[in-house]
N, C-alpha and C positions, 0 to 999 in steps of 0.2 A: 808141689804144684800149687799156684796161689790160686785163687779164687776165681778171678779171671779165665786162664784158662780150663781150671776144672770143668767150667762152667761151658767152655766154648766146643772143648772136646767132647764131653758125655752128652752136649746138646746132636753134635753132628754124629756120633756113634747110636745115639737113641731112632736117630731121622733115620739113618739108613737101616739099623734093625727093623723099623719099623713097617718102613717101605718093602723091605724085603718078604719080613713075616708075612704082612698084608697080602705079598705076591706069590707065595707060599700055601697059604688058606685059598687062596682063590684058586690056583691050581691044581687042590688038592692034593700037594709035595708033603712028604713029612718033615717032621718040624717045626713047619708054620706057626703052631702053639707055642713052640719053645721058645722061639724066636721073640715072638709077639710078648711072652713074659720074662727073659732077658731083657728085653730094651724097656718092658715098666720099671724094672728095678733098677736099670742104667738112669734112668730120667729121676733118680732121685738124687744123682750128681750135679743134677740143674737145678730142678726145683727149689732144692734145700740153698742154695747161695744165692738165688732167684728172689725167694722169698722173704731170704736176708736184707738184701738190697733193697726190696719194694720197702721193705717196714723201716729202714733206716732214713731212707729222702725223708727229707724233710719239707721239700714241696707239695709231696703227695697227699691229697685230702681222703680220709677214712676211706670214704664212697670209694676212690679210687683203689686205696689197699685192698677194701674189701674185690672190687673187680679183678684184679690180679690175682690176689688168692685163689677165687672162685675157678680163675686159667688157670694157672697153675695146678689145681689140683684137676679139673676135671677135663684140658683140653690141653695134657701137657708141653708136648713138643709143639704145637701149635704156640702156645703162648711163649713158648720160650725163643720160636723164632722172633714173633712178632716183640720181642722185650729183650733183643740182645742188643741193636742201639741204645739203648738206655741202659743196659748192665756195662757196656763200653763205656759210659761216660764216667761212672766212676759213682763212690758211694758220697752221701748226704748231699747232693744235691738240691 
């Protein structure tokens, strides 16, 4: 599996563990927890190709690596929605 889709799959299997778990805690289902820490450790098949990618552009000015980082580790699937145009386009850009 190249890098591309690694990245495109364990983004969409993270979303939906995640939505799920979240639906899970709220309704006080069991598992909820489980769920919610399966899909952190799923979001390490995004992040880590993610993070690859941001530091390789060559476009990208520090400030900006550093902002991605900063998503990437602390608002993960979030940021990896909002950064998979740009994981699409391809590396050193």
């Amino acid at each position: 599996m190249n890098g591309k889709n690694l990245f495109r799959v364990s983004l969409i299997i993270t979303t939906i563990l995640n939505v799920v778990g979240v639906i899970c805690k709220i309704q006080h289902f069991p598992y909820g927890g489980l769920l919610l820490g399966i899909s952190a450790l799923a979001s390490l098949g995004f992040v880590i190709p993610g993070l690859a990618d941001v530091f390789d552009k060559v476009k990208y000015k520090l400030n900006e690596k550093l902002m991605w980082t900063v998503g990437f580790i602390f608002l993960s699937w979030i940021a990896g929605i909002l950064y998979w145009p740009e994981f699409k386009k391809g590396r050193a850009n």
